[in-house]
mmCIF file of the N, C-alpha and C atoms, coordinates in Angstrom:
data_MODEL
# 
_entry.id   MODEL 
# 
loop_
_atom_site.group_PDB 
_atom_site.id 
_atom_site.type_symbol 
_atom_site.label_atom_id 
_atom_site.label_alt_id 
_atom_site.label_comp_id 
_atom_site.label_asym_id 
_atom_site.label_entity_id 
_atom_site.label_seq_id 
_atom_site.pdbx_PDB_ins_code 
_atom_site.Cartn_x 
_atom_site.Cartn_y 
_atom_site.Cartn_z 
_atom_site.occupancy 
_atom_site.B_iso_or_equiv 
_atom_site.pdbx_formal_charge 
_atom_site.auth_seq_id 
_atom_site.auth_comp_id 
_atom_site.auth_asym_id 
_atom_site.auth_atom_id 
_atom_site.pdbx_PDB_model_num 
ATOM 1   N N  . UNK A 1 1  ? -83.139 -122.096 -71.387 1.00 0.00 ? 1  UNK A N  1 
ATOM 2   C CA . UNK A 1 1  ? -81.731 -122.234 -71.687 1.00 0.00 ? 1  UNK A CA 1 
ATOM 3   C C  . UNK A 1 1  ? -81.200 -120.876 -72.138 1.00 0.00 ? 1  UNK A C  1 
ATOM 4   N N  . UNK A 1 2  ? -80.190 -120.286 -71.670 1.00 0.00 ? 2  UNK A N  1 
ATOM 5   C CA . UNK A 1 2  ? -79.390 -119.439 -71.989 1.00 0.00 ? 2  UNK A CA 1 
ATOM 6   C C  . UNK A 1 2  ? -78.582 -119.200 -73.489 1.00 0.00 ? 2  UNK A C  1 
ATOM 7   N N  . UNK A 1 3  ? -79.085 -118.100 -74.006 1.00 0.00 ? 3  UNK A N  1 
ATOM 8   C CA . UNK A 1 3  ? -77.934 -118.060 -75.569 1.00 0.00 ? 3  UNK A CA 1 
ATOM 9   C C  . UNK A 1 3  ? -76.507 -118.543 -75.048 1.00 0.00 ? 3  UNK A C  1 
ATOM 10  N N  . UNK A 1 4  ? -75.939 -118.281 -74.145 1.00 0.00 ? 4  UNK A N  1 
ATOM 11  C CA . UNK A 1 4  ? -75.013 -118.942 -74.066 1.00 0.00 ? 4  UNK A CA 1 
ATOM 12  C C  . UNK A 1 4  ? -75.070 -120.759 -74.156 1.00 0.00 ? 4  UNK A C  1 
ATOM 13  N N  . UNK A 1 5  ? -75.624 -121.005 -73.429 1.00 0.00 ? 5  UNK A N  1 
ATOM 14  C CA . UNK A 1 5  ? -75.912 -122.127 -73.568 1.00 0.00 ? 5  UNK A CA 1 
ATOM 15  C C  . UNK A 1 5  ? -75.885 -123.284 -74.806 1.00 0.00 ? 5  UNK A C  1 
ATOM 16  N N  . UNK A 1 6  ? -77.306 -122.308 -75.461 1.00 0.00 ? 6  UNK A N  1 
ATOM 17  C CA . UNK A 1 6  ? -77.429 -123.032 -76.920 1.00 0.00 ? 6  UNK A CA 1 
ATOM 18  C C  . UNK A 1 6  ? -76.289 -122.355 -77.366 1.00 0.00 ? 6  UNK A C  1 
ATOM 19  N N  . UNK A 1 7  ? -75.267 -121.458 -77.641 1.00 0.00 ? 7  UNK A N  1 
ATOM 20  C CA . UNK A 1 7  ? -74.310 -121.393 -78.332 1.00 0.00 ? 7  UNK A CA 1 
ATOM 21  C C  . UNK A 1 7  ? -73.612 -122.362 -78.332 1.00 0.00 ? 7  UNK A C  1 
ATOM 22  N N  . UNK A 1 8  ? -73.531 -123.000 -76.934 1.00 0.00 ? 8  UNK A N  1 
ATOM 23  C CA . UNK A 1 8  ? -72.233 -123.898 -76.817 1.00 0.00 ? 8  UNK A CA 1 
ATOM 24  C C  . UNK A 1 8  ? -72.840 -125.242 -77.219 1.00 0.00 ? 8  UNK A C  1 
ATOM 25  N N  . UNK A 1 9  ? -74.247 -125.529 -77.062 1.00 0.00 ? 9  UNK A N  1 
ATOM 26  C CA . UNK A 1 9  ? -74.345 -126.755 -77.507 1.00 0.00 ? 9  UNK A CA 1 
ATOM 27  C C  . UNK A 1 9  ? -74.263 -126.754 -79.448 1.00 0.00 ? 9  UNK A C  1 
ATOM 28  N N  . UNK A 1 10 ? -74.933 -125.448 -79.864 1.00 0.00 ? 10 UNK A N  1 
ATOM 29  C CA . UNK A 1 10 ? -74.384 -125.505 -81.238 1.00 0.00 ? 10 UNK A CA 1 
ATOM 30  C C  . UNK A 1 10 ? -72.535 -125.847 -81.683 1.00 0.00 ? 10 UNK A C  1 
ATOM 31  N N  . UNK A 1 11 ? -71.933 -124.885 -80.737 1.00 0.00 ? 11 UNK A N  1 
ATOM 32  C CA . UNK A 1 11 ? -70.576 -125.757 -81.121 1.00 0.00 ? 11 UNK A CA 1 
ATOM 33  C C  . UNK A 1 11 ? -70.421 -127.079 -81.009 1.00 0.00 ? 11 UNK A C  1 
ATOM 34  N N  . UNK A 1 12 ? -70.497 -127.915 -79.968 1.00 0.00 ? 12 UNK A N  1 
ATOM 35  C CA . UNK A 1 12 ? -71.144 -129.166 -79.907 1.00 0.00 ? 12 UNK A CA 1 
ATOM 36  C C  . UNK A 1 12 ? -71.452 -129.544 -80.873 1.00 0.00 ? 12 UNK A C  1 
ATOM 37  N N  . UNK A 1 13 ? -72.222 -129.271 -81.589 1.00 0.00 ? 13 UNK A N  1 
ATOM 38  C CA . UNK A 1 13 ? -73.356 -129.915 -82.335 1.00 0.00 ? 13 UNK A CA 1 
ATOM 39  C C  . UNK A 1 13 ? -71.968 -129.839 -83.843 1.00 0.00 ? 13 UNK A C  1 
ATOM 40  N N  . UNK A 1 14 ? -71.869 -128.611 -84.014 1.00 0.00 ? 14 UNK A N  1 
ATOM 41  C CA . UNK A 1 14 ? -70.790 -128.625 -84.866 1.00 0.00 ? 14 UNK A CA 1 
ATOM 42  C C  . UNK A 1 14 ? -69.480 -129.520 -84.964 1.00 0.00 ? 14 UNK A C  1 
ATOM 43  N N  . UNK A 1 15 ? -69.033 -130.100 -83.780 1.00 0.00 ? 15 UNK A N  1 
ATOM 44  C CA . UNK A 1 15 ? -67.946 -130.364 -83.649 1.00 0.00 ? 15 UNK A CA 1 
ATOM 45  C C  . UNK A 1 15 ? -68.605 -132.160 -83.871 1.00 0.00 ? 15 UNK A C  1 
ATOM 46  N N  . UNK A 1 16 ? -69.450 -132.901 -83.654 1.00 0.00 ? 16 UNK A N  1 
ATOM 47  C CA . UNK A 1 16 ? -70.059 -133.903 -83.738 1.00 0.00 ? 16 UNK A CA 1 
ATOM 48  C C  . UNK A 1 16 ? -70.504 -133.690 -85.328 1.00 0.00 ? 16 UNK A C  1 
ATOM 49  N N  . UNK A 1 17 ? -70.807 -133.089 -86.158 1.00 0.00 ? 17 UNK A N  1 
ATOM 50  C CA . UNK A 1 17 ? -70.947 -133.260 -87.951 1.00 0.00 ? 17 UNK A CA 1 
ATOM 51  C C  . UNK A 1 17 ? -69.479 -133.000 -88.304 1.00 0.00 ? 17 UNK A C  1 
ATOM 52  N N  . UNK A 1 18 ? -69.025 -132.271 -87.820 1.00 0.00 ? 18 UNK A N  1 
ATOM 53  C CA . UNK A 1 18 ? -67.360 -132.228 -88.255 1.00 0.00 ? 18 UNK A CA 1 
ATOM 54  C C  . UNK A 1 18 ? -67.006 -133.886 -87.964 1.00 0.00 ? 18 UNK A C  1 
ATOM 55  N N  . UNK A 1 19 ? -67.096 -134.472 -86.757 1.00 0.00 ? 19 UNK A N  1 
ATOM 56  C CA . UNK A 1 19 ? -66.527 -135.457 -86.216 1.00 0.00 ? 19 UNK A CA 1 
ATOM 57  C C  . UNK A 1 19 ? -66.751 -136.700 -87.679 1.00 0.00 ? 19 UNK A C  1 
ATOM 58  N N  . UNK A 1 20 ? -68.091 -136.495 -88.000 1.00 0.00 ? 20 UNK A N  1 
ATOM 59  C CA . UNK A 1 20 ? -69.042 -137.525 -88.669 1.00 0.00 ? 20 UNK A CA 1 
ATOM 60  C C  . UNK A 1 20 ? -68.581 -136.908 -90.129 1.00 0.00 ? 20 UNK A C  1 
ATOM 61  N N  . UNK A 1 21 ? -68.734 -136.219 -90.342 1.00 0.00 ? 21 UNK A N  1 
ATOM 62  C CA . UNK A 1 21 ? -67.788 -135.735 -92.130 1.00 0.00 ? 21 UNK A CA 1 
ATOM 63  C C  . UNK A 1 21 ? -66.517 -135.988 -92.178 1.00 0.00 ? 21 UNK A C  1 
ATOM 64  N N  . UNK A 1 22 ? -65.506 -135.929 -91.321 1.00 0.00 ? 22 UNK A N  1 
ATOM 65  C CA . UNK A 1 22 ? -64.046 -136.509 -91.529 1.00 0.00 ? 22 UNK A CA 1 
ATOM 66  C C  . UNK A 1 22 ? -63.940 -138.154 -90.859 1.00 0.00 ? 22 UNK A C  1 
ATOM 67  N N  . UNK A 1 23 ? -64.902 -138.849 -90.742 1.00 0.00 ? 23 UNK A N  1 
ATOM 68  C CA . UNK A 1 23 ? -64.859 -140.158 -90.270 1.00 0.00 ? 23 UNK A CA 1 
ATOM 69  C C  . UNK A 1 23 ? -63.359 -140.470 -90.453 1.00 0.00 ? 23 UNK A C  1 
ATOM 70  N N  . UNK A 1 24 ? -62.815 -140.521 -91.541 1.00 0.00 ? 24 UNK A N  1 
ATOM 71  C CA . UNK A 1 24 ? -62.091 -141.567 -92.316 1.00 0.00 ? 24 UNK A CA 1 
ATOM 72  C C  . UNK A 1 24 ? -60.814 -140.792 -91.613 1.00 0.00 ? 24 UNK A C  1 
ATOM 73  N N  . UNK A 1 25 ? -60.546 -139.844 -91.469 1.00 0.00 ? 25 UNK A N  1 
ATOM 74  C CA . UNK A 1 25 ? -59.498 -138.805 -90.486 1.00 0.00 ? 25 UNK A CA 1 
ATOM 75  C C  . UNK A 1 25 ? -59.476 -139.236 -88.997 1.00 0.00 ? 25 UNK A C  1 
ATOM 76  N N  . UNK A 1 26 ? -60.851 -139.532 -89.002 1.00 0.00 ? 26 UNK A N  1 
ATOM 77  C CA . UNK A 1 26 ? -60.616 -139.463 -87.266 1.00 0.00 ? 26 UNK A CA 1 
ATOM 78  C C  . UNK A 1 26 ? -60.838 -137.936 -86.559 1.00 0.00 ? 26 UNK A C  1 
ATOM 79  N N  . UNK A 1 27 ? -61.502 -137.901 -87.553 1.00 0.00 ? 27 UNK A N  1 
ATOM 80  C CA . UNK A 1 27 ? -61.985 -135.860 -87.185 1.00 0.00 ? 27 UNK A CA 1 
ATOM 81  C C  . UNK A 1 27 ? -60.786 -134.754 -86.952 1.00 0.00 ? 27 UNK A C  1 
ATOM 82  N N  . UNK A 1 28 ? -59.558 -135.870 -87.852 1.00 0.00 ? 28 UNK A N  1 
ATOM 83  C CA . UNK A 1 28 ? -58.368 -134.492 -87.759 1.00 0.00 ? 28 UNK A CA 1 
ATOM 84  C C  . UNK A 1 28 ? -58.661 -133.861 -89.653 1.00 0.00 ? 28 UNK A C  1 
ATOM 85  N N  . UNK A 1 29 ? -58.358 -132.355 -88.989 1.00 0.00 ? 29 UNK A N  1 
ATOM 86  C CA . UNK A 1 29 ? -58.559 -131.225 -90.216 1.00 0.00 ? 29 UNK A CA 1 
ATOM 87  C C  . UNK A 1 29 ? -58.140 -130.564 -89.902 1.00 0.00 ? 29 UNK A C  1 
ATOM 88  N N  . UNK A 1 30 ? -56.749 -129.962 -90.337 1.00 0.00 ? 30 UNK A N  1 
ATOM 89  C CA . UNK A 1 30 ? -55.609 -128.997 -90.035 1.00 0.00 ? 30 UNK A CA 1 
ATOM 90  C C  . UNK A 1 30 ? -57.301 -127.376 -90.744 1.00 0.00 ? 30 UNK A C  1 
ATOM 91  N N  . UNK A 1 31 ? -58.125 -127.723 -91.155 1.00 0.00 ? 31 UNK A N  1 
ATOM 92  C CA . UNK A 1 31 ? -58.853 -126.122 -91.656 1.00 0.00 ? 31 UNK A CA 1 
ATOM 93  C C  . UNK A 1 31 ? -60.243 -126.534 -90.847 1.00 0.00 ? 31 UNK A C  1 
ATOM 94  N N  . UNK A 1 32 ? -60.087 -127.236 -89.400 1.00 0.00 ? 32 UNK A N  1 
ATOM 95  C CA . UNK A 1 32 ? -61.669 -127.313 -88.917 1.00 0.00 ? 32 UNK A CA 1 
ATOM 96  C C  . UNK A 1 32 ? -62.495 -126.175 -88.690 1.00 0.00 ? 32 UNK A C  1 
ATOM 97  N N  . UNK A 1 33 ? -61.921 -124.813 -88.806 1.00 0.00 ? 33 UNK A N  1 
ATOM 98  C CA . UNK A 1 33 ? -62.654 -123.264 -87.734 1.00 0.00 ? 33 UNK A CA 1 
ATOM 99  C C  . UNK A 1 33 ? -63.098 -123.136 -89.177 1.00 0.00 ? 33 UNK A C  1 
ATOM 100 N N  . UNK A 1 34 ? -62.812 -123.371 -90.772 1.00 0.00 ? 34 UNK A N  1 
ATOM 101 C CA . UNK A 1 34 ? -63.339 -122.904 -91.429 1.00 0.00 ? 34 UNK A CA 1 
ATOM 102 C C  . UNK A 1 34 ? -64.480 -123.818 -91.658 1.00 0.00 ? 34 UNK A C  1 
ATOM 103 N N  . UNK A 1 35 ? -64.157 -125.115 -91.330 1.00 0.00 ? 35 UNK A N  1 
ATOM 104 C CA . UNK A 1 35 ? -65.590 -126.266 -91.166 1.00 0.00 ? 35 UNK A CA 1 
ATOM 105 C C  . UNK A 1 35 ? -66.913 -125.627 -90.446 1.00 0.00 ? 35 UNK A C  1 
ATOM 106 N N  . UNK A 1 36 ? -66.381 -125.262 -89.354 1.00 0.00 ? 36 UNK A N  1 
ATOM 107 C CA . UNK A 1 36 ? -67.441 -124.793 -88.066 1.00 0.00 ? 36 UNK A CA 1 
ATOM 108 C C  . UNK A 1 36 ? -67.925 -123.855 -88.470 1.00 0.00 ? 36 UNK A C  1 
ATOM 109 N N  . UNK A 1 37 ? -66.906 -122.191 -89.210 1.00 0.00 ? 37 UNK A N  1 
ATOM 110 C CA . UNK A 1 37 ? -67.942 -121.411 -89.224 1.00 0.00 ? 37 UNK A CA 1 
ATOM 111 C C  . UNK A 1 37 ? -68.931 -121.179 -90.363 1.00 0.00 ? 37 UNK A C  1 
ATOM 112 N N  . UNK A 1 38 ? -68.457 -122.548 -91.437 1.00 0.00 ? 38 UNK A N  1 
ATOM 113 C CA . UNK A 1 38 ? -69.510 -122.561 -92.250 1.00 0.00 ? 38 UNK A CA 1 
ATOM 114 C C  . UNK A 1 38 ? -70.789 -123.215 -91.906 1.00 0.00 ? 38 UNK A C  1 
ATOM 115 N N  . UNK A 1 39 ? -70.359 -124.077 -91.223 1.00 0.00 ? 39 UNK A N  1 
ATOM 116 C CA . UNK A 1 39 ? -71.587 -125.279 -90.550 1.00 0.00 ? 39 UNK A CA 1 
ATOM 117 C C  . UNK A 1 39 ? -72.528 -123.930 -89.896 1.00 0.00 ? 39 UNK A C  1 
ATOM 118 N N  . UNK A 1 40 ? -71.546 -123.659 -88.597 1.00 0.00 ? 40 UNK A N  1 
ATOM 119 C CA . UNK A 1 40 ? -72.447 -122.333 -87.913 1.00 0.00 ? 40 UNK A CA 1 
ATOM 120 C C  . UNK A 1 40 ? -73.469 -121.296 -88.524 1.00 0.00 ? 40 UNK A C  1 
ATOM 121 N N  . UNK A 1 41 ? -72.978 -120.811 -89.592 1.00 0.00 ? 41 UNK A N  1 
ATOM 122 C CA . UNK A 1 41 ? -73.328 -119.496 -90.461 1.00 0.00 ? 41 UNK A CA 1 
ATOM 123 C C  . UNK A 1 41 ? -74.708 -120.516 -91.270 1.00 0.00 ? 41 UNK A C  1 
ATOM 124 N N  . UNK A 1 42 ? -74.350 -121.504 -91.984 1.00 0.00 ? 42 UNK A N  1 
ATOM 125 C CA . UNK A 1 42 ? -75.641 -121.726 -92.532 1.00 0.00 ? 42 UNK A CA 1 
ATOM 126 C C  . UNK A 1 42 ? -76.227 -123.188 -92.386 1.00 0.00 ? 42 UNK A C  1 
ATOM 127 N N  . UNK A 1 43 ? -76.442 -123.956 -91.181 1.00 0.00 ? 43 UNK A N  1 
ATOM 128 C CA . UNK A 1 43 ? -76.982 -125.028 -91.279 1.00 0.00 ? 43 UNK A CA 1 
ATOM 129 C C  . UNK A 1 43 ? -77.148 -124.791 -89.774 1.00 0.00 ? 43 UNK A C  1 
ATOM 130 N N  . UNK A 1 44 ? -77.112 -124.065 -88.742 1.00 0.00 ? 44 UNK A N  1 
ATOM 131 C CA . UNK A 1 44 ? -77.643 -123.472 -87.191 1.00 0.00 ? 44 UNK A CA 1 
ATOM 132 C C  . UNK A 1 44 ? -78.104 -122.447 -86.809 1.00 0.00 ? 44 UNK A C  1 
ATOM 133 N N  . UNK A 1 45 ? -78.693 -122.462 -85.793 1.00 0.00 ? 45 UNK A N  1 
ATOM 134 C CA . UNK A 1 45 ? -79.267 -121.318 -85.423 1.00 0.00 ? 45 UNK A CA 1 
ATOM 135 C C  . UNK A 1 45 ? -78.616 -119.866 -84.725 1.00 0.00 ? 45 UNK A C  1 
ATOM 136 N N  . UNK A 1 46 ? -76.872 -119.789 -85.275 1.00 0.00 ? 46 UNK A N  1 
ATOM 137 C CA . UNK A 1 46 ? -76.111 -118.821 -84.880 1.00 0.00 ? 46 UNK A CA 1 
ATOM 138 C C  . UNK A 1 46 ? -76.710 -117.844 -84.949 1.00 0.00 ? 46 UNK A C  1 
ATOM 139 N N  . UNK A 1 47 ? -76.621 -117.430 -86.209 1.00 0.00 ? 47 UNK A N  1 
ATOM 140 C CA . UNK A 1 47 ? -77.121 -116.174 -86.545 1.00 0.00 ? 47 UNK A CA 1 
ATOM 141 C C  . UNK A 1 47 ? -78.470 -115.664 -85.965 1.00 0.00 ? 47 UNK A C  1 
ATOM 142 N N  . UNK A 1 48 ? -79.276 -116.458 -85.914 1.00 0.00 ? 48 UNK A N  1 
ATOM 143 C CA . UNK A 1 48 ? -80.693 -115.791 -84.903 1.00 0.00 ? 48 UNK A CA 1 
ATOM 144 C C  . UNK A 1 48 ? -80.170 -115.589 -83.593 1.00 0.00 ? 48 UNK A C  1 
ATOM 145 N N  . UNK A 1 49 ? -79.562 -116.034 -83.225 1.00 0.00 ? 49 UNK A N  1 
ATOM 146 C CA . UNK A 1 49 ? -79.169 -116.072 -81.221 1.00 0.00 ? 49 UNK A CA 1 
ATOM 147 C C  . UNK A 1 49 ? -78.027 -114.916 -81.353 1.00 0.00 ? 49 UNK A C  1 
ATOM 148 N N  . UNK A 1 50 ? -77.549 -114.937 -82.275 1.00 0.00 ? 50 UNK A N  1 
ATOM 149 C CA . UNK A 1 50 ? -76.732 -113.131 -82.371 1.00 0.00 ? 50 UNK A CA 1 
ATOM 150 C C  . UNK A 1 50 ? -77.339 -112.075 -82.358 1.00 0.00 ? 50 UNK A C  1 
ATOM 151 N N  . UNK A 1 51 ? -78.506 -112.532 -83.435 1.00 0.00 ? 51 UNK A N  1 
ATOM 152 C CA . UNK A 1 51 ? -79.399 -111.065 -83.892 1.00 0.00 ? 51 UNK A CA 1 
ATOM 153 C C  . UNK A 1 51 ? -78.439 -110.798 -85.517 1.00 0.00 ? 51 UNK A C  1 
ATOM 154 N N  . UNK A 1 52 ? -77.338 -111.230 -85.708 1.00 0.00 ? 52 UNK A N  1 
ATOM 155 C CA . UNK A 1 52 ? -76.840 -110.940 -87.178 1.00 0.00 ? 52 UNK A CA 1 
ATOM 156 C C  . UNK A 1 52 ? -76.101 -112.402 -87.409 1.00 0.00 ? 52 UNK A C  1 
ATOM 157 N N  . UNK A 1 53 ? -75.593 -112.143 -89.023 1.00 0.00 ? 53 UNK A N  1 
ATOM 158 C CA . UNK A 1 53 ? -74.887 -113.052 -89.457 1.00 0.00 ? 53 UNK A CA 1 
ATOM 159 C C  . UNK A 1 53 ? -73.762 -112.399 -89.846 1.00 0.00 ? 53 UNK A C  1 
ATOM 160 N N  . UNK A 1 54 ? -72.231 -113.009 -88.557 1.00 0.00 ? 54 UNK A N  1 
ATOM 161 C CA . UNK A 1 54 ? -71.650 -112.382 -88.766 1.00 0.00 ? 54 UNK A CA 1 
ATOM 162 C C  . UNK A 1 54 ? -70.598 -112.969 -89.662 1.00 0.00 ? 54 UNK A C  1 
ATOM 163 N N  . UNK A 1 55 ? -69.394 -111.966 -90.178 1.00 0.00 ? 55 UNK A N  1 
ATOM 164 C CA . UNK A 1 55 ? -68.899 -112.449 -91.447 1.00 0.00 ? 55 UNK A CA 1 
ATOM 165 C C  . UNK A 1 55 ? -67.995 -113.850 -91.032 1.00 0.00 ? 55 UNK A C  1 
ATOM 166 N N  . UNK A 1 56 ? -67.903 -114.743 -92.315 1.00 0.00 ? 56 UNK A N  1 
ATOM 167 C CA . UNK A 1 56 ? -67.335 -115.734 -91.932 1.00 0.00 ? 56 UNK A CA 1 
ATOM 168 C C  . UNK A 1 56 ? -65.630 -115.897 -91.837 1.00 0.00 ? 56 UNK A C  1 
ATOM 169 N N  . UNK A 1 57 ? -65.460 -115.466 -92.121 1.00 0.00 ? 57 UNK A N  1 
ATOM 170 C CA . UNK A 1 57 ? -64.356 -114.942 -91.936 1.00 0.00 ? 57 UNK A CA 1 
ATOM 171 C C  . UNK A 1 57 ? -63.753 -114.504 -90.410 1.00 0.00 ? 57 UNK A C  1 
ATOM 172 N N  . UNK A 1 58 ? -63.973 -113.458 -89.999 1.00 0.00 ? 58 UNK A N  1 
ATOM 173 C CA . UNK A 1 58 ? -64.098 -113.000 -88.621 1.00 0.00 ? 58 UNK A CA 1 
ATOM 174 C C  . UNK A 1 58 ? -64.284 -114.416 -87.725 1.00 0.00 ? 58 UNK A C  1 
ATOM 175 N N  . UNK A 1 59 ? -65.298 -114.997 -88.061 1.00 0.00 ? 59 UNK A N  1 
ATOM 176 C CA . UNK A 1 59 ? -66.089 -116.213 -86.854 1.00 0.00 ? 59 UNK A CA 1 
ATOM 177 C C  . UNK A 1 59 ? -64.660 -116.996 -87.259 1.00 0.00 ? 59 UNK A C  1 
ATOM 178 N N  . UNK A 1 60 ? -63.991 -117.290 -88.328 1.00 0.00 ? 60 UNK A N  1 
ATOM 179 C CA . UNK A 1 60 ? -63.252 -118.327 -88.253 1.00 0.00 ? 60 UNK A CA 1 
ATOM 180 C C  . UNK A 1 60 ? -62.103 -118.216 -87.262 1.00 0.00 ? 60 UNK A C  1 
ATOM 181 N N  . UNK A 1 61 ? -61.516 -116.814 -87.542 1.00 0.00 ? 61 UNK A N  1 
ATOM 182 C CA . UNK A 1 61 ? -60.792 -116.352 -86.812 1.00 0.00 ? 61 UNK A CA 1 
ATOM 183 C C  . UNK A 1 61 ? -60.873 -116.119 -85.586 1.00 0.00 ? 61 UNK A C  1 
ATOM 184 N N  . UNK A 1 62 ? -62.033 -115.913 -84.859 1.00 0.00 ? 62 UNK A N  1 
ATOM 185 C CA . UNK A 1 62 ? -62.235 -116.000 -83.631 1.00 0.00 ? 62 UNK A CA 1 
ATOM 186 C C  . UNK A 1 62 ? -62.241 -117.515 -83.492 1.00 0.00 ? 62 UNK A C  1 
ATOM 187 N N  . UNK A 1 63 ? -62.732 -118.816 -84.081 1.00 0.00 ? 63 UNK A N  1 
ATOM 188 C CA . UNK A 1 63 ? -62.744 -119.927 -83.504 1.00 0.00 ? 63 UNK A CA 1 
ATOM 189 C C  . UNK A 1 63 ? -61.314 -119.948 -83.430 1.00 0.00 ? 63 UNK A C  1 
ATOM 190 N N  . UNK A 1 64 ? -60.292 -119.919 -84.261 1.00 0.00 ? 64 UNK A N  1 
ATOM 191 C CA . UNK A 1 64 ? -59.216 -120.075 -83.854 1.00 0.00 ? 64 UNK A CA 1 
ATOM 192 C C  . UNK A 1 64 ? -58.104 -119.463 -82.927 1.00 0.00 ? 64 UNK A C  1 
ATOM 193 N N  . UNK A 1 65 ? -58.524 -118.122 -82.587 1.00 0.00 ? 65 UNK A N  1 
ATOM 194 C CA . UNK A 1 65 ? -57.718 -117.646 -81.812 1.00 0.00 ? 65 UNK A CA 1 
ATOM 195 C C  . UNK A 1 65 ? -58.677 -118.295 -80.158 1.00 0.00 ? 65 UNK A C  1 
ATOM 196 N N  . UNK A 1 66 ? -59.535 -117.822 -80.078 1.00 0.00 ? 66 UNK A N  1 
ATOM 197 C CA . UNK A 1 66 ? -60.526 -119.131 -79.261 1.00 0.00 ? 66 UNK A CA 1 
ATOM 198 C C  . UNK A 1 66 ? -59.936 -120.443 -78.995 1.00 0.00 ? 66 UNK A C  1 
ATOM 199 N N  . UNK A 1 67 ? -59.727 -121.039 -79.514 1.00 0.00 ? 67 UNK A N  1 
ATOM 200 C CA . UNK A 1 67 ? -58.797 -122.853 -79.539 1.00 0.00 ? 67 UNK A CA 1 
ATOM 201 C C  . UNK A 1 67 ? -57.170 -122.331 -79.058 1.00 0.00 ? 67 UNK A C  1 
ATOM 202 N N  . UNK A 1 68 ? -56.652 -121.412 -79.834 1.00 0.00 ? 68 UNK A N  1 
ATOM 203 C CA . UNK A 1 68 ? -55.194 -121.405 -79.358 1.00 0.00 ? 68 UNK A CA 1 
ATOM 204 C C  . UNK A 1 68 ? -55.612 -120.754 -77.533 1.00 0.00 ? 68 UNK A C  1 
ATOM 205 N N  . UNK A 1 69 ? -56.385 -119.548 -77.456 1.00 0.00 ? 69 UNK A N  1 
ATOM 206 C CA . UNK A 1 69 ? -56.090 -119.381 -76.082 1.00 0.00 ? 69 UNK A CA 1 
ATOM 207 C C  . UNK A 1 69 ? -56.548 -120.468 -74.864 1.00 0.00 ? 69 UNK A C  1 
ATOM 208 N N  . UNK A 1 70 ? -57.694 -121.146 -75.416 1.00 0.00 ? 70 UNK A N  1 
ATOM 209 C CA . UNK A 1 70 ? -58.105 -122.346 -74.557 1.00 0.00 ? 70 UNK A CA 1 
ATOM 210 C C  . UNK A 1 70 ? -56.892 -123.830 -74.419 1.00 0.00 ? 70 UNK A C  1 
ATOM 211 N N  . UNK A 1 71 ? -56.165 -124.309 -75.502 1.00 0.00 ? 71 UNK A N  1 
ATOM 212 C CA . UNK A 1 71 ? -55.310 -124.995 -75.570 1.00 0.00 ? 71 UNK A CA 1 
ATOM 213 C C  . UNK A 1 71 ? -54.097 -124.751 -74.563 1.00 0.00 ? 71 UNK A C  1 
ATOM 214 N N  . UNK A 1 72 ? -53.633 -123.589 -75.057 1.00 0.00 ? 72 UNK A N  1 
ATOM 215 C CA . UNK A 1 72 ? -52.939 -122.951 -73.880 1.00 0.00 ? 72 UNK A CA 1 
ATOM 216 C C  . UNK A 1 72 ? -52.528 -122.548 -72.626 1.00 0.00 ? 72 UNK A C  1 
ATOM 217 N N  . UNK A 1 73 ? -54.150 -122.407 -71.699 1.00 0.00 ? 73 UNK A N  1 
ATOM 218 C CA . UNK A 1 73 ? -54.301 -122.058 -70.804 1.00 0.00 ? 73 UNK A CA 1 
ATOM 219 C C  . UNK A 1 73 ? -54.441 -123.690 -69.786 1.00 0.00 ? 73 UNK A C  1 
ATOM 220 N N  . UNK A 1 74 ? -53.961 -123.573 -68.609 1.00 0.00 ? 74 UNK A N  1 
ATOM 221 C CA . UNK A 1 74 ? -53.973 -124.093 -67.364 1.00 0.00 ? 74 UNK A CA 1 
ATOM 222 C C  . UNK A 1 74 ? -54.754 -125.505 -67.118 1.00 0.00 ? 74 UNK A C  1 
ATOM 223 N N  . UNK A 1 75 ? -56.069 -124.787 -67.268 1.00 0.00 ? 75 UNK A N  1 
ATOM 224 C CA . UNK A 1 75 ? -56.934 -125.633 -67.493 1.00 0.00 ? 75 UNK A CA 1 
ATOM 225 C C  . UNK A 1 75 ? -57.654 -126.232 -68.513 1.00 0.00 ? 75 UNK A C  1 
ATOM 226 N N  . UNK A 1 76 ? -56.663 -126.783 -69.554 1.00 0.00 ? 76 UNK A N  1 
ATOM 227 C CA . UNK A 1 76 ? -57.656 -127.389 -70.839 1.00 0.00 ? 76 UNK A CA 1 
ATOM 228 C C  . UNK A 1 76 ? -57.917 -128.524 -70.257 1.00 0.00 ? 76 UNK A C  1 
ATOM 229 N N  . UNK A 1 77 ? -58.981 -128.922 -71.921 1.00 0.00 ? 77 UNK A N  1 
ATOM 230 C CA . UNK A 1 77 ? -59.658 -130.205 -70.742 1.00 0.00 ? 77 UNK A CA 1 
ATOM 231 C C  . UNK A 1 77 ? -60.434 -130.167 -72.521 1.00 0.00 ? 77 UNK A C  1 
ATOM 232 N N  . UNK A 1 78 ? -61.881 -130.917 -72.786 1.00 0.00 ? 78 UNK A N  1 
ATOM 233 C CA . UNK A 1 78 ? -62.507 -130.560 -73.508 1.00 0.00 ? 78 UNK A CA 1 
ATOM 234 C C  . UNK A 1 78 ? -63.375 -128.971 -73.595 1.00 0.00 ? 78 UNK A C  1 
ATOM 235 N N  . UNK A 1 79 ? -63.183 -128.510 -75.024 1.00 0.00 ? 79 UNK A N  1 
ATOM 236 C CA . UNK A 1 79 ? -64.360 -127.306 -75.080 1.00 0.00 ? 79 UNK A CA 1 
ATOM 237 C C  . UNK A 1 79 ? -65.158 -127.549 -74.393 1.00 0.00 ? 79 UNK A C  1 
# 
């Protein structure tokens, strides 16, 4: 399997404990990228498949500018 790969199934994987921690929401959380990149940073195997742990901050911000350009574009659909 490709780091890409397992990256994406780690988001996956993230987005399914997010799903299961906001049960009672219905997995809505106006602050989910800060959910993910904490989940990511210390309860997955991000950081080894990078080679670093990068700041959390940054990762959040990329998940979200990530979601706005995918939302946006042509072909959304699921991540």
């Amino acid at each position: 399997m490709s780091t890409t790969d397992q990256i994406a199934a780690l988001l996956h994987q993230a987005a399914e404990t997010h799903h299961i921690v906001y049960a009672d929401t219905d997995g809505e959380d106006p602050d989910w990228a800060t959910f993910y990149s904490d989940w990511l940073l210390h309860h997955s195997r991000l950081p080894e498949l990078l080679a670093a742990k990068p700041v959390r901050s940054h990762l959040t911000a990329e998940l979200v500018a990530l979601d706005e350009h995918f939302t946006h574009s042509p072909a959304a659909g699921d991540w």
